[in-house]
One Martini backbone bead per residue (centre of mass of N, CA, C, O) as a GRO file, in nm:
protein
  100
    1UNK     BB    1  -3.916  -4.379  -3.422
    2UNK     BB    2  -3.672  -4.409  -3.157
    3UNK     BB    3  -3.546  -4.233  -2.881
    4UNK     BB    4  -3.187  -4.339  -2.780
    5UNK     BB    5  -2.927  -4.476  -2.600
    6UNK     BB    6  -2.597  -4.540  -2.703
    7UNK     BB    7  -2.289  -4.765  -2.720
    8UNK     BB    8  -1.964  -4.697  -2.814
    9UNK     BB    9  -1.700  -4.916  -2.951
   10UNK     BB   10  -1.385  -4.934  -2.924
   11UNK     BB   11  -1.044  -5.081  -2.992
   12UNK     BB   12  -0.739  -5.125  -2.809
   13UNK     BB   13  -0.358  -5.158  -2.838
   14UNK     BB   14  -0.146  -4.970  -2.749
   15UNK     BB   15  -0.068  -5.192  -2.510
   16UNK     BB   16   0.181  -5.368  -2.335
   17UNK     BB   17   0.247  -5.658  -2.173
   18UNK     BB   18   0.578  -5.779  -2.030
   19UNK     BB   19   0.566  -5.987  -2.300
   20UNK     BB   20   0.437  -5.792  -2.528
   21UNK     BB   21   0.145  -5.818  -2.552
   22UNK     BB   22  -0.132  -5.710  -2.634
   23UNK     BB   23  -0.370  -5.500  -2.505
   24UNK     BB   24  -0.729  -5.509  -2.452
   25UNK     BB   25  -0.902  -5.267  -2.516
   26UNK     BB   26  -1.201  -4.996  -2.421
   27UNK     BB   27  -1.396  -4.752  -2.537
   28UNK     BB   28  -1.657  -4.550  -2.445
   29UNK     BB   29  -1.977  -4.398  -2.580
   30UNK     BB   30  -2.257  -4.162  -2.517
   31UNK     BB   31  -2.561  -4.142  -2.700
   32UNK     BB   32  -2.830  -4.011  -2.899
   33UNK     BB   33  -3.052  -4.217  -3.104
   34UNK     BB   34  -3.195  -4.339  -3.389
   35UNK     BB   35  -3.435  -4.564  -3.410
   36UNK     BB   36  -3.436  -4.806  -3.690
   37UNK     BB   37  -3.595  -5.021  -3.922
   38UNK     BB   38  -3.531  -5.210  -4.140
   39UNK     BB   39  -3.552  -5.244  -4.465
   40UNK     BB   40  -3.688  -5.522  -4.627
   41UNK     BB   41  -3.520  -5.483  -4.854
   42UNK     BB   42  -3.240  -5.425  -4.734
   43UNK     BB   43  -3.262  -5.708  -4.579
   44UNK     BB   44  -3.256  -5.909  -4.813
   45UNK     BB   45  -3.019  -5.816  -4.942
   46UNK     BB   46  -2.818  -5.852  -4.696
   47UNK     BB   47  -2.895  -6.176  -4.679
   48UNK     BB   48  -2.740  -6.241  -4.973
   49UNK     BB   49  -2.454  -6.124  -4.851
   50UNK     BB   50  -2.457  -6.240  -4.506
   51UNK     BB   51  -2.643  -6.031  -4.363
   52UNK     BB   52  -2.818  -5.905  -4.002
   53UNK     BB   53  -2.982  -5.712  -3.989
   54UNK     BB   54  -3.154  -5.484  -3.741
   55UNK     BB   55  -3.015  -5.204  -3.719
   56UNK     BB   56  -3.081  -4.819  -3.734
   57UNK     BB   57  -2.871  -4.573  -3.645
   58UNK     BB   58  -2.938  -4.210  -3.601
   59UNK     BB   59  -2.704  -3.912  -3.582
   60UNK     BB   60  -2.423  -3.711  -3.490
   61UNK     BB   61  -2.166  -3.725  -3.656
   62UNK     BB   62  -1.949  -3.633  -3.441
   63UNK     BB   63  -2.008  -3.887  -3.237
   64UNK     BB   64  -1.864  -4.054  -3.490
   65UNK     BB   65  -1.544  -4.264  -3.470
   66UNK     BB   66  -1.562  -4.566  -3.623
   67UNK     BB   67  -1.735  -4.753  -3.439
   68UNK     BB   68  -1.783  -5.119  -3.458
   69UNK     BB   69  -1.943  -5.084  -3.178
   70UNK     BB   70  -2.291  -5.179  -3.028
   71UNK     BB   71  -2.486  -5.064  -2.749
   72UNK     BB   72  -2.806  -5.195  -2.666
   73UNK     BB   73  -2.951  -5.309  -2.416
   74UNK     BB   74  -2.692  -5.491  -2.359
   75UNK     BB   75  -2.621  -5.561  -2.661
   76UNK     BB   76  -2.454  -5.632  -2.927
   77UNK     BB   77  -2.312  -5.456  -3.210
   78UNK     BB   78  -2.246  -5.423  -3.537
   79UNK     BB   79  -2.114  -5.190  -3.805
   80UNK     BB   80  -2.166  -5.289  -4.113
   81UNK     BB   81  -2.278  -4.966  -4.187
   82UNK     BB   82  -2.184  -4.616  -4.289
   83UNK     BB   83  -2.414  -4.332  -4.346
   84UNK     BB   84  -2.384  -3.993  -4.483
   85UNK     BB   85  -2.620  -3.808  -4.543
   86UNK     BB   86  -2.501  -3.580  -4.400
   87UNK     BB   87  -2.324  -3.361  -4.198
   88UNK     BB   88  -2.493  -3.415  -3.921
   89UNK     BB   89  -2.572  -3.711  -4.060
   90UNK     BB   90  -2.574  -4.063  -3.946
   91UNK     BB   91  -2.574  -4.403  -4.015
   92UNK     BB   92  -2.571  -4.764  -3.864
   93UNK     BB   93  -2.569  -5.044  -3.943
   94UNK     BB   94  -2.655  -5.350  -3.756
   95UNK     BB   95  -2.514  -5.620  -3.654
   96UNK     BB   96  -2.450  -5.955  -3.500
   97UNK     BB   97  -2.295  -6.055  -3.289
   98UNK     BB   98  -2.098  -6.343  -3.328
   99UNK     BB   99  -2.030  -6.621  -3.153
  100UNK     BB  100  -1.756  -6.830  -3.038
   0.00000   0.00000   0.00000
């Protein structure tokens, strides 16, 4: 495991431009979390029902507020499933965002 910092993106549309159309905008939060690498079992299952897990990020379960998008090192990810193990800590299963 290694304590790394963390950017959380959520999605936000809260706002239309002049002709009605969403606005979308992103709200960033950095945190602090552990990465831990997929276990093997866990990767192999993940991808015969279509997913790529990469990482997952543990963090303080407060500082999570459902976001969808997970920035490390540069490179975003999906999160693509989030469990709370305990009341104060969350895990966040992360895969690669595709590119369209």
């Amino acid at each position: 495991m290694e304590d790394v910092e963390i950017v959380l993106i959520a999605d936000k549309t809260d706002e239309t431009d002049r002709d009605g159309y969403p606005i979308k905008t992103e709200t960033k939060k950095t945190v602090f979390a552990r990465k831990k690498s997929v276990a093997r079992t866990e990767f192999y299952e993940a991808l015969r029902s279509g997913m790529n897990p990469v990482y997952i990020f543990e963090m303080f379960a407060g500082d999570y507020d459902g976001q969808r998008l997970v920035e490390y090192e540069g490179v975003r990810y999906e999160v693509a499933r989030s469990y709370q193990a305990s009341p104060d800590c969350i895990s966040l299963t992360c895969k690669e965002v595709r590119r369209k």
